[in-house]
C-alpha positions, 0 to 999 in steps of 0.5 A, a space after each residue: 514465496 509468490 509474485 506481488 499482486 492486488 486486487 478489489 475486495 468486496 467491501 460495502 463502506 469503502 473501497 478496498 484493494 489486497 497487496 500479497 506475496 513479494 515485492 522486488 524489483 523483478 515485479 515493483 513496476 507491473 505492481 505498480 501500474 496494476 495498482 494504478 489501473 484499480 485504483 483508478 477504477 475504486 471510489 474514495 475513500 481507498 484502503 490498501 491492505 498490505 497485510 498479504 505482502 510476504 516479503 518487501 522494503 524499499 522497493 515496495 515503499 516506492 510502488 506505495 508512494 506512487 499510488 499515493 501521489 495517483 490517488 492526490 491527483 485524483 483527489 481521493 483519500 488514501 490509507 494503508 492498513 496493516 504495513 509489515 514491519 519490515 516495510 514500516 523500519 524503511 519508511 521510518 528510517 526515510 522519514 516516511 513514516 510521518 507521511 504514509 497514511 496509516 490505519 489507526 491500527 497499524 499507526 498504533 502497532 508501530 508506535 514503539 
């Protein structure tokens, strides 16, 4: 398993940013504010894609509600496209799958 890390990814129409490898509270904060730096950095709308992340739960919930709050104050729209299953069980058990701007392929994927 790798170390979480995101990074920009070409992408013309929107603003794109890849989530990979594991995210634990060993690596949750440096994530975090890598995130915020290049999310700061992107225009609107942003696309977090979380398709790489290997291994998260509620630690990794929390890094997404902080890029989340950043990219309200910075009055940018946010969403994220394809939450691993594990992630998304967390956020639906907090009630936070309600909140969590979700591509419509990833919404409909976890649907059941």
């Amino acid at each position: 398993m790798s170390q979480a890390n995101i990074e920009k990814r070409p992408n013309q129409d929107t603003s794109v940013a890849a989530v990979s490898g594991v995210i634990d509270v060993t690596n949750a904060v440096a994530l975090k504010r890598a995130g915020e730096s290049i999310l700061s950095e992107m225009d609107s709308p942003l696309v977090i894609d979380l398709s790489g992340i290997e291994h998260s739960g509620s630690v990794g919930v929390s890094v997404l509600l902080a890029w989340m709050r950043l990219a309200s104050a910075q009055g940018k729209e946010i969403q994220f496209l394809d939450m691993p299953d594990k992630m998304f069980d967390v956020a639906r058990v907090s009630g936070l799958d309600e909140v969590f701007p979700l591509s419509t392929a990833a919404s409909s994927a976890h649907s059941s």
